[in-house]
Residue frames relative to the residue before (quaternion, step in Angstrom):
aa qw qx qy qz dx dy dz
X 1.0000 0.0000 0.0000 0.0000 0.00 0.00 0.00
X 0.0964 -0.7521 0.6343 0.1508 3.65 -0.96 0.64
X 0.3718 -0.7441 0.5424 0.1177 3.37 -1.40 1.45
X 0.0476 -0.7887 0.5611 0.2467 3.45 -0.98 -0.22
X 0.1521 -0.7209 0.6543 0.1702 3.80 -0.55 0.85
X 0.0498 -0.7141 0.6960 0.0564 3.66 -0.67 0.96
X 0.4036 -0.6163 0.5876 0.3346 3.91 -1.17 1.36
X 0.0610 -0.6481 0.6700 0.3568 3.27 -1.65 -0.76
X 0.7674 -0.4508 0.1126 0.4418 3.59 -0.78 0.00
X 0.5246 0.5400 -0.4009 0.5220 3.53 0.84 -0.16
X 0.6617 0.4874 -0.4010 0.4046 3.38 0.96 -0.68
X 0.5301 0.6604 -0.3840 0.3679 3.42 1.11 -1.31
X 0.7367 0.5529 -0.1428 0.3623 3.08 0.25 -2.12
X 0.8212 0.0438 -0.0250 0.5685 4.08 0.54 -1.41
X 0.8881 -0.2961 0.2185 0.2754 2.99 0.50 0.92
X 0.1378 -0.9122 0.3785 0.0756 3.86 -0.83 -0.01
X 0.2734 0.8172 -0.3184 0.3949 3.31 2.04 0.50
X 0.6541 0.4313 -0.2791 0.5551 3.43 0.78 -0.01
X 0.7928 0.2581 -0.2040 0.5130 3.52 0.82 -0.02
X 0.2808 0.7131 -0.3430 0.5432 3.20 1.58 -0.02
X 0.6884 0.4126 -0.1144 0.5855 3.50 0.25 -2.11
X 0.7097 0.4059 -0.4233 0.3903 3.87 -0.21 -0.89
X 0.6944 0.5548 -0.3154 0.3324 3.64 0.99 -1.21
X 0.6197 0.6332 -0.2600 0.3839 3.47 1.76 -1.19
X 0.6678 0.5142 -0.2823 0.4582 3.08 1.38 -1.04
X 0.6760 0.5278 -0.3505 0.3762 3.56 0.80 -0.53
X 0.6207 0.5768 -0.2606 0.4627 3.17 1.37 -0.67
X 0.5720 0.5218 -0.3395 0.5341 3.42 1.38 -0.41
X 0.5086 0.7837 -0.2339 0.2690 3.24 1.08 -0.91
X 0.6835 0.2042 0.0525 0.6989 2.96 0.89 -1.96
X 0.8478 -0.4139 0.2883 0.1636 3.53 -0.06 1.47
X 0.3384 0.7217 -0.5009 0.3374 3.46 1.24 0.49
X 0.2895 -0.7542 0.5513 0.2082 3.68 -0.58 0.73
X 0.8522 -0.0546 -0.0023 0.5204 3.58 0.95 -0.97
X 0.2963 -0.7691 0.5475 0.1445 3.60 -0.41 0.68
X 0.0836 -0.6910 0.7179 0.0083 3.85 -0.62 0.69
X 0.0431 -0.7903 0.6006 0.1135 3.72 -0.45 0.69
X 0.1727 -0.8141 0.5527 0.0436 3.61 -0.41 1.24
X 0.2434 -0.8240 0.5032 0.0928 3.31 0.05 1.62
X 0.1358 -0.8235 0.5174 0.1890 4.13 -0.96 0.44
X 0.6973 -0.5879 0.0024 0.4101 3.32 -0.50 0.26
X 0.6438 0.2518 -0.5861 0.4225 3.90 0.76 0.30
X 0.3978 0.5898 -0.6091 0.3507 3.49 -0.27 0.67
X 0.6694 0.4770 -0.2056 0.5311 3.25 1.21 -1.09
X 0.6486 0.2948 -0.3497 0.6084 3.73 0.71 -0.85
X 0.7430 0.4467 -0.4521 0.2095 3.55 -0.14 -0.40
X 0.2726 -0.9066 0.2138 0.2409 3.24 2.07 0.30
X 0.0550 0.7169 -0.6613 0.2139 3.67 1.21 1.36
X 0.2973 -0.6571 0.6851 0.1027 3.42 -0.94 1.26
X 0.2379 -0.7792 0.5745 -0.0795 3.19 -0.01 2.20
X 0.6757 0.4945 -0.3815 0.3916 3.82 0.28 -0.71
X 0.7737 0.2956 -0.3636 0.4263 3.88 0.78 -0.57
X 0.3879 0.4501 -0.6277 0.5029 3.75 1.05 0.97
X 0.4542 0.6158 -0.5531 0.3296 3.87 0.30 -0.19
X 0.7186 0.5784 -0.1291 0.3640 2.71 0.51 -2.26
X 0.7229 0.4896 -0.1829 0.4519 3.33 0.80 -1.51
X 0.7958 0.3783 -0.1661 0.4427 3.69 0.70 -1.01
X 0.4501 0.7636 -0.3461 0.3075 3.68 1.43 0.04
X 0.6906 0.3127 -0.2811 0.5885 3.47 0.97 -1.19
X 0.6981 0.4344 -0.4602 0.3349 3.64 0.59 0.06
X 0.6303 0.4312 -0.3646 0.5328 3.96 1.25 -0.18
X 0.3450 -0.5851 0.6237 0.3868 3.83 -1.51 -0.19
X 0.5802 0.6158 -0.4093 0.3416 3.89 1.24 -0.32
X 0.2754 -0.7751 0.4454 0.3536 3.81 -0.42 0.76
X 0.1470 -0.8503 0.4641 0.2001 3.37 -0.77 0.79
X 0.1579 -0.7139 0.6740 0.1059 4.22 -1.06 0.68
X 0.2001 -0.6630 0.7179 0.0712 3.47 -1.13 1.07
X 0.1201 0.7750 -0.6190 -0.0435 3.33 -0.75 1.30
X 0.4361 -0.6854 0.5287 0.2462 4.28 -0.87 0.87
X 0.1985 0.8934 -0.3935 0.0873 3.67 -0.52 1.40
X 0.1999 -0.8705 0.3786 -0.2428 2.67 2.32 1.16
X 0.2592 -0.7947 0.5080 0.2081 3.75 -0.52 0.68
X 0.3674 0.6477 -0.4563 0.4871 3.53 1.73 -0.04
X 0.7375 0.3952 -0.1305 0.5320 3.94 1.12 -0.80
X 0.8487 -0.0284 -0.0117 0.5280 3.53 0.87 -0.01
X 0.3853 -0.8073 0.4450 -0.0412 2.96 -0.12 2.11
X 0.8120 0.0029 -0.1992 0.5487 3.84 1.34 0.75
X 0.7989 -0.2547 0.2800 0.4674 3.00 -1.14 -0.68
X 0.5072 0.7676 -0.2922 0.2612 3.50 1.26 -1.35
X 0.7091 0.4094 -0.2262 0.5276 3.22 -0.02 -1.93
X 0.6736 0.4601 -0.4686 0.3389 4.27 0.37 -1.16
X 0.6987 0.4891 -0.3385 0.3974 3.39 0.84 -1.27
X 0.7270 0.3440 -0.4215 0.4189 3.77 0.49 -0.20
X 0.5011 0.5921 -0.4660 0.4257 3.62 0.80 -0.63
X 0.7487 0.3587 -0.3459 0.4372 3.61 0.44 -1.03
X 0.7025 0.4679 -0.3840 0.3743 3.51 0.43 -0.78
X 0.5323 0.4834 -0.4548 0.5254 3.90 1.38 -0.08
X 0.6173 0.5550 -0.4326 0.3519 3.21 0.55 -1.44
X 0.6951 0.5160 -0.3174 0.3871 4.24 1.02 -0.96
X 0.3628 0.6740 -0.4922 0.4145 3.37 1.59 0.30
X 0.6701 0.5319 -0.3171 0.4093 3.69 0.51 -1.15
X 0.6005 0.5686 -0.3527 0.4378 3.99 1.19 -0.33
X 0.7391 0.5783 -0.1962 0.2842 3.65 1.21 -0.51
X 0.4404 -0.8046 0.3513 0.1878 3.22 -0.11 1.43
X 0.4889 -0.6197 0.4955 0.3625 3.59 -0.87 0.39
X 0.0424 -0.7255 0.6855 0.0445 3.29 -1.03 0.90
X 0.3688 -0.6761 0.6120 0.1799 4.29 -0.89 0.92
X 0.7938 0.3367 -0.2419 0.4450 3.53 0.84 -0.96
X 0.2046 -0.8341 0.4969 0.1244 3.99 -0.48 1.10
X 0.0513 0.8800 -0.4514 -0.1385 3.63 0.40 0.45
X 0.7869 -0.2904 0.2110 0.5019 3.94 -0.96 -0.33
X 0.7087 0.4446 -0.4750 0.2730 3.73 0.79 -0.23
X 0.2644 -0.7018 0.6463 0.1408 3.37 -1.45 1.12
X 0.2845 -0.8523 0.4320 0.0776 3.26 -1.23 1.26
X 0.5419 -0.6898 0.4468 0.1757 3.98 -0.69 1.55
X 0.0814 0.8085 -0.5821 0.0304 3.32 0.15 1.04
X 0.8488 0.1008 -0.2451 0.4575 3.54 -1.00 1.17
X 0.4612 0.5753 -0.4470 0.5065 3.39 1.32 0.68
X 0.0095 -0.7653 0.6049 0.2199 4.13 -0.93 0.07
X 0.5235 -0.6062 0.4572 0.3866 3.60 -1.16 1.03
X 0.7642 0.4426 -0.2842 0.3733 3.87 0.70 -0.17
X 0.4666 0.5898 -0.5134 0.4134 3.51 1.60 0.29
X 0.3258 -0.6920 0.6421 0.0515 3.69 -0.51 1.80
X 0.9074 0.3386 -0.0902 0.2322 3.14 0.50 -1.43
X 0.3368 0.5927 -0.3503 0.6423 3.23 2.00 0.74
X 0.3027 -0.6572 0.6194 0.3047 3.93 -0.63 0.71
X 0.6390 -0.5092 0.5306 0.2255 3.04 -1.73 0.40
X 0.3029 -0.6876 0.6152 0.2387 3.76 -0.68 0.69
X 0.6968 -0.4932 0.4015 0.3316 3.28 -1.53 1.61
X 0.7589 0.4642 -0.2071 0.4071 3.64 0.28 -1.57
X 0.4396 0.7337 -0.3436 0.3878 3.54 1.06 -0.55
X 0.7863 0.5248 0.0123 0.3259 2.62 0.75 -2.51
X 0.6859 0.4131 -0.2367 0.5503 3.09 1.18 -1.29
X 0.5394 0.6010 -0.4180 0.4161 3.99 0.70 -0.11
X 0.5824 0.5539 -0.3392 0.4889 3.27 1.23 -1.45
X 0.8129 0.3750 -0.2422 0.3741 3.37 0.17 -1.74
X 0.3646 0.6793 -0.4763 0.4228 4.03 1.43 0.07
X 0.4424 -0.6337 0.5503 0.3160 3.26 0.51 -1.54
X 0.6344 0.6545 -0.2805 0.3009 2.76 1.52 0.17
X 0.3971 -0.7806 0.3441 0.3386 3.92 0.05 1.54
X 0.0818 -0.7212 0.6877 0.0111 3.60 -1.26 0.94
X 0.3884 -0.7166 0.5769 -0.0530 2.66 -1.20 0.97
X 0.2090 -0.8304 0.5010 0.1252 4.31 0.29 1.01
X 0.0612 0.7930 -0.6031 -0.0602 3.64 -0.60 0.71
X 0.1738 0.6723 -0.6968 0.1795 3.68 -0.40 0.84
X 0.7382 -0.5473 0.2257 0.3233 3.52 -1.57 -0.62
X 0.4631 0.7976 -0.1313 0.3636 2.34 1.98 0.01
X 0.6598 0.5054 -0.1858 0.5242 2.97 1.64 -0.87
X 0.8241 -0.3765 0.1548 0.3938 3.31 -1.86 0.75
X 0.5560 -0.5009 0.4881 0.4491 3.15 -1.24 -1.06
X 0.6839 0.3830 -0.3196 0.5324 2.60 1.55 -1.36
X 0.4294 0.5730 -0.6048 0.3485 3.81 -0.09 0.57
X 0.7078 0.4355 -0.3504 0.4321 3.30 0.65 -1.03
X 0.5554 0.6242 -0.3338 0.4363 3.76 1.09 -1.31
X 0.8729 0.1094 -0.2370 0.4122 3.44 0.23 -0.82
X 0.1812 0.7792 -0.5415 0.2583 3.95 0.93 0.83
X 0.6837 0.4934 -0.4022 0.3570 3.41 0.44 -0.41
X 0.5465 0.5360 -0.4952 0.4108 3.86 0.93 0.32
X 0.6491 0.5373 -0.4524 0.2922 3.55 0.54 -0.31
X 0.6860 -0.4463 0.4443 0.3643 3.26 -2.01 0.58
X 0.7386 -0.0073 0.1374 0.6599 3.60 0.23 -1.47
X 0.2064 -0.6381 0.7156 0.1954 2.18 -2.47 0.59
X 0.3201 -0.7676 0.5056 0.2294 3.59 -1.10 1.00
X 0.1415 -0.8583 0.4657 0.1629 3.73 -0.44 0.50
X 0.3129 -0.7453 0.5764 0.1199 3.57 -0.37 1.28
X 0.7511 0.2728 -0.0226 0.6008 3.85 0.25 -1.19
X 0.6876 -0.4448 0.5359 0.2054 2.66 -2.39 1.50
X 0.5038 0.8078 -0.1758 0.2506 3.85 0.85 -0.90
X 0.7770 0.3700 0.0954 0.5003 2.53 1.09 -1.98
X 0.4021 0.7472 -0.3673 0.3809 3.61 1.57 -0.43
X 0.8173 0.2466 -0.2156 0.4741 3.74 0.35 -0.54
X 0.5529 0.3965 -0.4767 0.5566 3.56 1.00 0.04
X 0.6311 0.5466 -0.3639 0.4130 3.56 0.57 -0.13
X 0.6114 0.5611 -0.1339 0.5417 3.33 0.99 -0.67
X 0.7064 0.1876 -0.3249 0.6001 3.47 0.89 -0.84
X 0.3615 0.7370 -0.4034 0.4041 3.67 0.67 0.32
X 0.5900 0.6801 -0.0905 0.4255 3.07 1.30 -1.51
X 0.7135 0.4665 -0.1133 0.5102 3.18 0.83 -2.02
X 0.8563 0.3844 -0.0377 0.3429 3.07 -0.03 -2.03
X 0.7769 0.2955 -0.1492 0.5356 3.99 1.55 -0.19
X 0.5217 -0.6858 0.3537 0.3639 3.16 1.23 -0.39
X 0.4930 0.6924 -0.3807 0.3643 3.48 1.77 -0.80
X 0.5623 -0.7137 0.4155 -0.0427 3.12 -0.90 1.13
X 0.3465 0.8510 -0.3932 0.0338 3.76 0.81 0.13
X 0.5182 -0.5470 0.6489 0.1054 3.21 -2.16 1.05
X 0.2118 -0.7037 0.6617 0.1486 4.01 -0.62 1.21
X 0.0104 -0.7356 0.6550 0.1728 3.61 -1.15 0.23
X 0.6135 0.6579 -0.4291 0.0815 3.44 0.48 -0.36
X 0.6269 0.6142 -0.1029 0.4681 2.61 1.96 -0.95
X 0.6613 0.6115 -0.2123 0.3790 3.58 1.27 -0.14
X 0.1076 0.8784 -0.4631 0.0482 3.86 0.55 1.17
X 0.5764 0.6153 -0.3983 0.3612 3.96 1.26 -0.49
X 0.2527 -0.8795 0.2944 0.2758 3.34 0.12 0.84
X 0.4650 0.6229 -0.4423 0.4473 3.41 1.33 0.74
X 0.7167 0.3154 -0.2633 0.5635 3.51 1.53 -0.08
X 0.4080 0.4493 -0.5832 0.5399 3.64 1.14 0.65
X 0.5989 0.5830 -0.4114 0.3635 4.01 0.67 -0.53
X 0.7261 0.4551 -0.1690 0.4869 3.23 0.95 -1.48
X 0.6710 0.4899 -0.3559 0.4280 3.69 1.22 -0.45
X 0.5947 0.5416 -0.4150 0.4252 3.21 1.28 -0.24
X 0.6960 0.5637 -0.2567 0.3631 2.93 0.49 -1.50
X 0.5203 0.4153 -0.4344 0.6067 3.97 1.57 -0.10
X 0.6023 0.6205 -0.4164 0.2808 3.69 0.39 -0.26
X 0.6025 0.6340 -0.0906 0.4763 2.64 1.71 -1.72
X 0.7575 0.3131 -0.2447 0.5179 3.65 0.89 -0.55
X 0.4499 0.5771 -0.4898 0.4740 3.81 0.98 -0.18
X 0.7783 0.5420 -0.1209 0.2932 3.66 1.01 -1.46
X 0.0231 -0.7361 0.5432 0.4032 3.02 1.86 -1.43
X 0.1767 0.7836 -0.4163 0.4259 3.47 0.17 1.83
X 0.0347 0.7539 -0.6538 -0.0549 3.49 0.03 0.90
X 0.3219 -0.8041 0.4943 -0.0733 3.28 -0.52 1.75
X 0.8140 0.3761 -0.2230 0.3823 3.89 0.80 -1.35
X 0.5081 0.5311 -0.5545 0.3903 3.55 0.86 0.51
X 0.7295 0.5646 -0.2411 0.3015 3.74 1.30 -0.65
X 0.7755 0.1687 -0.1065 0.5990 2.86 1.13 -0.40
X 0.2734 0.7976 -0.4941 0.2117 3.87 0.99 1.20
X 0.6469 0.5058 -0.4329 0.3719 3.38 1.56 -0.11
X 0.4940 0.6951 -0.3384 0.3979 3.24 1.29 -0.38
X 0.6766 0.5661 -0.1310 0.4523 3.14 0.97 -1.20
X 0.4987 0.4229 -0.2103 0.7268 3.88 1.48 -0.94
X 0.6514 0.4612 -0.4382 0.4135 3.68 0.05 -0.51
X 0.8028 0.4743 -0.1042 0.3459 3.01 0.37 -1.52
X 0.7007 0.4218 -0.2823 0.5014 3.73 1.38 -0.34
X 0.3840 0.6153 -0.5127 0.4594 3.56 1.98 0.11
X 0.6796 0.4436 -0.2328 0.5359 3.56 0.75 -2.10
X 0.6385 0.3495 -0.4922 0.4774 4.19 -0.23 0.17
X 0.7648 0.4340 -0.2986 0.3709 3.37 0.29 -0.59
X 0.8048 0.2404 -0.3096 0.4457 3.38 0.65 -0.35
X 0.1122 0.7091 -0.4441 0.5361 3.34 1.90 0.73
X 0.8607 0.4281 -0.1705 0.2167 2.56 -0.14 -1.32
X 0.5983 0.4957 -0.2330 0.5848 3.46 1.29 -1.33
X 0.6913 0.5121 -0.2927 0.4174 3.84 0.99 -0.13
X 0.6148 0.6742 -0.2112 0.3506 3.17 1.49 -0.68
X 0.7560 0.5799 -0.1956 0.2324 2.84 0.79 -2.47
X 0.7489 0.1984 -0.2311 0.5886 3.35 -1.39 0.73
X 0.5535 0.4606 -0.5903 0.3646 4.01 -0.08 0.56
X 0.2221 -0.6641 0.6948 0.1640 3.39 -1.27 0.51
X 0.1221 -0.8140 0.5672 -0.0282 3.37 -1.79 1.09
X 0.1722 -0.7242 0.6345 0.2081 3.63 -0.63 -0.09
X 0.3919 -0.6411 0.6514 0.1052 3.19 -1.33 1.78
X 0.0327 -0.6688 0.7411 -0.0494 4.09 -0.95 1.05
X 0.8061 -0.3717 0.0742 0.4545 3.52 -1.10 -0.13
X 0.0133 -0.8251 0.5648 0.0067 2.86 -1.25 0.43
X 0.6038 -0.7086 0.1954 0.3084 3.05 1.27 1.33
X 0.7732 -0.2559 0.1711 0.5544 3.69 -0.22 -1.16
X 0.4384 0.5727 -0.5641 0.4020 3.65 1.69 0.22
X 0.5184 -0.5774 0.5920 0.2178 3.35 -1.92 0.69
X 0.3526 -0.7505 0.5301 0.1775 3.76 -0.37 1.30
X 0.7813 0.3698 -0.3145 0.3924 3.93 0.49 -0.62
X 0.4664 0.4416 -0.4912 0.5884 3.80 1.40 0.18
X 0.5947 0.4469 -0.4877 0.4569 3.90 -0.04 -1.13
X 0.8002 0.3372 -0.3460 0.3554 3.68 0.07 -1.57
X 0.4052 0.5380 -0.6279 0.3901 4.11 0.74 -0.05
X 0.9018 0.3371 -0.1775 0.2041 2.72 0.03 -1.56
X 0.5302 0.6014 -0.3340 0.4957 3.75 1.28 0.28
X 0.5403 0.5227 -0.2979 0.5883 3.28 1.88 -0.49
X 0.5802 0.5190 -0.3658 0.5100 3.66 1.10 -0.28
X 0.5922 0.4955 -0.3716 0.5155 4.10 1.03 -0.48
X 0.5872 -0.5104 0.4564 0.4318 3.42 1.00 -1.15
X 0.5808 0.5999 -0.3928 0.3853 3.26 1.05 0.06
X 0.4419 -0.7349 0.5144 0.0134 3.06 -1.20 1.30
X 0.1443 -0.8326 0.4974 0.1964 4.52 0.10 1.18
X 0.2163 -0.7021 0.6558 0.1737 3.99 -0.44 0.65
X 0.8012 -0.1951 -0.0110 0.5656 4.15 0.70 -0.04
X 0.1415 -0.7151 0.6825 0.0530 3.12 -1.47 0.58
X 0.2900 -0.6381 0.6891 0.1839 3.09 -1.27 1.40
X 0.1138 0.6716 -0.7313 0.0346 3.64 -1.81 1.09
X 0.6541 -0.5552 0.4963 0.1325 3.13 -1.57 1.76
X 0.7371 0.0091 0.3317 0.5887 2.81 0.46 -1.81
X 0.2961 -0.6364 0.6863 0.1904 3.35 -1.44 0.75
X 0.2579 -0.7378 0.6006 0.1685 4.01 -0.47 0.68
X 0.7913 -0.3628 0.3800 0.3128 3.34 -1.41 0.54
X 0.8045 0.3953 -0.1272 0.4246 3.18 1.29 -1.73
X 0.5319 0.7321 -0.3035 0.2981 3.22 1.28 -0.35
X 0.3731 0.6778 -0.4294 0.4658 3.42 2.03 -0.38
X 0.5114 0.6813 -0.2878 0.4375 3.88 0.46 -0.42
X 0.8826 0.0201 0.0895 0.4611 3.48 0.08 -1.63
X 0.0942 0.6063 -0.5051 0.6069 2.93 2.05 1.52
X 0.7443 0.5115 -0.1973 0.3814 3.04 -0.15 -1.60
X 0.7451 0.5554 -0.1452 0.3395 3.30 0.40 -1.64
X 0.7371 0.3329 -0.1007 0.5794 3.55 1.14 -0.95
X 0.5071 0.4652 -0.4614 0.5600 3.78 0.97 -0.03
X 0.7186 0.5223 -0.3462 0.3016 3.78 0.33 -1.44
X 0.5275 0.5805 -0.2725 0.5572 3.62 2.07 -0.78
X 0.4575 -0.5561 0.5576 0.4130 3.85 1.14 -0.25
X 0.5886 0.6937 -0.3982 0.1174 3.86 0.64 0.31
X 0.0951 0.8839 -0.4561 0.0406 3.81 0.69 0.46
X 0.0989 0.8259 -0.5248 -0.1809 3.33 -0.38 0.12
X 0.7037 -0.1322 0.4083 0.5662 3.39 -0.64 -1.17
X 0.3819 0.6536 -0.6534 0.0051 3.72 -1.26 0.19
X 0.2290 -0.7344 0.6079 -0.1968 2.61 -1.21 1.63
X 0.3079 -0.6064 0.7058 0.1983 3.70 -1.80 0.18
X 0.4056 -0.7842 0.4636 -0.0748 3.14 -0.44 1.69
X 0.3527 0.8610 -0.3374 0.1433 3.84 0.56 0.97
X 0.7194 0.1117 -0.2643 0.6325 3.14 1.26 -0.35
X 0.5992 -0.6085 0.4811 0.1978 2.72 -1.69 2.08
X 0.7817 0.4832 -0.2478 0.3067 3.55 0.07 -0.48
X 0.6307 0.3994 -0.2311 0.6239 3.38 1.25 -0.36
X 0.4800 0.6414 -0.3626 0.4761 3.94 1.23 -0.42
X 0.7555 0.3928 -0.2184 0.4768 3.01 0.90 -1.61
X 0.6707 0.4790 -0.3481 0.4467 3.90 0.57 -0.03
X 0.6456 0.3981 -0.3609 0.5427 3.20 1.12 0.10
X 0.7001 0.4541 -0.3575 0.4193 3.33 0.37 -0.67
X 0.3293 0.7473 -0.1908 0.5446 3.85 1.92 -0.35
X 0.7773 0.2903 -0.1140 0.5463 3.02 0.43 -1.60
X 0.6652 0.5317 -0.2717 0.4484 3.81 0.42 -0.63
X 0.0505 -0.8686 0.4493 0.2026 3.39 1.21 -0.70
X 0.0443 0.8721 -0.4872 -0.0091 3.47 0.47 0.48
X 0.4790 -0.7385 0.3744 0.2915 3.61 -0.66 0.79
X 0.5902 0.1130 -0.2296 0.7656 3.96 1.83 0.32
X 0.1320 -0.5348 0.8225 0.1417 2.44 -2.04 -0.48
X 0.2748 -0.7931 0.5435 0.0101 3.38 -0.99 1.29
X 0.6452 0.3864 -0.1661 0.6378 3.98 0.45 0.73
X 0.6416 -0.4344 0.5706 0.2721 2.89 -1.90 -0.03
X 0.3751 0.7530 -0.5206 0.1456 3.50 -0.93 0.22
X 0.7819 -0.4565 0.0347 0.4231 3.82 -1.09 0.86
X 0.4074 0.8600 -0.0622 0.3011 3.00 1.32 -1.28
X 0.7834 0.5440 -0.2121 0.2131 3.25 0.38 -1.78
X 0.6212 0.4944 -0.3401 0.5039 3.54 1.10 -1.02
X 0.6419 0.5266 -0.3705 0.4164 3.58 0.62 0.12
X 0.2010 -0.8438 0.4867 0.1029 3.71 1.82 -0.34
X 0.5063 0.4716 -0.3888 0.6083 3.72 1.44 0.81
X 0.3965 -0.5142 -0.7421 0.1665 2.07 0.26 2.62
X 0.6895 -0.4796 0.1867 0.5096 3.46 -0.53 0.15
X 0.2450 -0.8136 0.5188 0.0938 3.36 -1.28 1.46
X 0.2854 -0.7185 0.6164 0.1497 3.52 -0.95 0.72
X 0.1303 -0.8355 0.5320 0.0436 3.67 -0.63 1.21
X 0.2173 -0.8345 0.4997 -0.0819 2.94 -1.00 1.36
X 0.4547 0.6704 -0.5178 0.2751 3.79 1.26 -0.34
X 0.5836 0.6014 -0.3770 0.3944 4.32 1.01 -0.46
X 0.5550 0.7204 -0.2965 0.2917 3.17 1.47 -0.30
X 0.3186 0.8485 -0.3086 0.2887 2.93 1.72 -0.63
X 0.9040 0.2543 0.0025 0.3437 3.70 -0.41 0.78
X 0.4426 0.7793 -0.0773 0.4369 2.58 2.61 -0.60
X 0.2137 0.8540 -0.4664 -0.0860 3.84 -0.11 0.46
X 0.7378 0.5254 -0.2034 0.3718 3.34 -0.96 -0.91
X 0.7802 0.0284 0.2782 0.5595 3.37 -2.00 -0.71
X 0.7676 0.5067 -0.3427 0.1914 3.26 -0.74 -1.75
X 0.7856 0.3807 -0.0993 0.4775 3.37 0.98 -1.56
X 0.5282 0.4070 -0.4668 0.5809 3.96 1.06 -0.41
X 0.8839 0.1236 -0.4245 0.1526 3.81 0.17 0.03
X 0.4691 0.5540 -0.6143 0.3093 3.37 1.20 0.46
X 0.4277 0.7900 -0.3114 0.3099 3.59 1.18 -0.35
X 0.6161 0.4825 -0.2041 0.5881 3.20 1.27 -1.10
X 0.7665 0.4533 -0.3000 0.3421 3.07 0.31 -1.98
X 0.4022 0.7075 -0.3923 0.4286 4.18 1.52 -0.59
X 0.6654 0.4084 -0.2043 0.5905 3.44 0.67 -1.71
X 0.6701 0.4003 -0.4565 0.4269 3.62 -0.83 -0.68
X 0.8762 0.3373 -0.1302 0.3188 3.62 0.39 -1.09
X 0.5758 0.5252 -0.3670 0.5078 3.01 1.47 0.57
X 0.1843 0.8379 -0.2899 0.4242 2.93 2.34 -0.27
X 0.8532 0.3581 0.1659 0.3410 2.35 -0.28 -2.14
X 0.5912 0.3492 -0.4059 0.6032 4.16 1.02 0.05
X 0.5531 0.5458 -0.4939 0.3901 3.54 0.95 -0.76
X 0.7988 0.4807 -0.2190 0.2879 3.43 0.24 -1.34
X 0.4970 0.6731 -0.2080 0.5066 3.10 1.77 -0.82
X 0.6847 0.4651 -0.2100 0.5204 3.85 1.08 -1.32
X 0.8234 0.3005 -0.2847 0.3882 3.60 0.88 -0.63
X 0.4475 0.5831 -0.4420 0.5141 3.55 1.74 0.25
X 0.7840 0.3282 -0.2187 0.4795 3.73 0.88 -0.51
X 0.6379 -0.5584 0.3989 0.3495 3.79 1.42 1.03
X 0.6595 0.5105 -0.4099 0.3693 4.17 0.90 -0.06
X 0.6886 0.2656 -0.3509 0.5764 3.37 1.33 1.00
């Protein structure tokens, strides 16, 4: 159930702890197991030190309560809320001593029909091996009892710091995939999967792998020396994609980012130490985007952006990617780029640009 507590002006003005507390208690009332209070932003400016009513109102409720601060002065989209909460569900998981064979899906939901299944997914399922789907979708008690599993796999930027504090606080071991597109490290990430699991992994998926170092390689010989500009890209991370496009040869002139993640300190790091800086920027008005990105003339464009129906320069969409891992996705990815390549060039040899 989702509550709203809406202030009115007396509240603004003195404050809102007394209703706050009346609202918690009702909510306990009617059977709330856990309460996540998602503070916004005058609650936040009005600075009602909201965490020591937790503290204070816990031994008197059976609902667990989490005070999380989401003030938009602190989180400049949707991003930063959607991890914070999904870490903030870290605090709900019980210790478990015994680790047994299940490996938990982190940023994946057993009910997304309309998201293909990842290859590696599949072939786990068809192993026998129990998974377990964390997204938001899922129970509580999924999340409560997460701490028995061997591994966690991480599909989504999202899911990176609950995974991590997993790490610390359970021992659970976890394997990122979203972030992995070179297809000599999707090999090597498996092959760690493969031993967490006691999995002999590279006979199953060696055509992929041969597939996938044809499509990088001649990718590649198409790529090098182009410059691009990362625009949206929905829930893909722009500074892993751009390592790893800097690894073809490709050079980023800007990069639109939502949100810098926790994890992103990494492939910061990684792409400066290469001398790579570009531009980064917050991409909002469509119309002025589109005159810069014009003016720069970049030889792609990664994402969505105003531009595109105009295929001046050619744009390579990626928001479907969503959910996408492995082999499968580093090469339709490529095969996206090359062929937008290629209509681009095709449109301005025949005068339709």
């Amino acid at each position: 159930m989702h509550w709203n507590y809406v202030l009115d002006s007396k509240e603004v003005v003195f404050g809102f702890r007394k209703g706050l507390m009346e609202a918690i208690r009702e909510m306990d009332q009617a059977g709330a197991r856990l309460i996540l209070l998602l503070s916004t932003c005058v609650p936040e400016l009005i600075g009602l030190d909201m965490e020591s009513i937790c503290l204070e109102m816990q031994p008197e409720v059976k609902s667990m309560l989490i005070h999380l601060p989401l003030g938009n002065f602190k989180c400049g989209g949707y991003e930063p809320g959607y991890w914070k909460t999904l870490l903030a569900m870290g605090k709900t998981i019980e210790k478990s001593a015994n680790k047994g064979m299940i490996v938990n899906v982190l940023g994946r939901s057993a009910l997304e029909e309309h998201v293909p299944i990842p290859r590696l997914i599949a072939y786990l399922k068809h192993q026998g091996v129990p998974l377990r789907f964390l997204a938001p979708d899922s129970s509580l008690d999924d999340f409560i009892s997460s701490g028995d599993a061997r591994l966690n796999l991480v599909l989504s930027p999202f899911m990176d710091s609950l995974a991590q504090w997993m790490a610390k606080e359970h021992d659970i071991p976890f394997v990122s995939l979203h972030d992995v597109y070179n297809v000599l490290e999707i090999e090597s990430t498996y092959s760690q999967i493969g031993q967490y699991l006691d999995l002999e992994m590279t006979h199953e998926f060696a055509e992929q792998k041969k597939e996938g170092k044809r499509v990088q390689k001649a990718a590649a010989a198409q790529l090098k020396a182009l410059q691009y500009i990362s625009a949206n890209l929905g829930t893909v991370q722009p500074l892993p994609l751009s390592a790893y496009l800097s690894d073809l040869g490709m050079s980023p002139i800007m990069i639109h980012m939502a949100e810098f993640y926790p994890s992103d300190t990494r492939w910061k790091e990684m792409l400066t130490g290469q001398d790579i800086n570009p531009i980064i920027c917050l991409m909002l008005n469509e119309q002025a985007d589109m005159q810069i990105i014009e003016e720069l003339r970049p030889d792609l464009v990664m994402g969505d952006w105003g531009g595109r129906s105009r295929n001046n320069p050619p744009s390579v969409p990626v928001l479907d990617l969503y959910g996408h891992i492995g082999y499968e996705r580093t090469i339709d990815l490529l095969n996206r780029m090359t062929r937008a390549l290629r209509i681009g060039r095709e449109e301005r040899a025949n005068g339709t640009v």
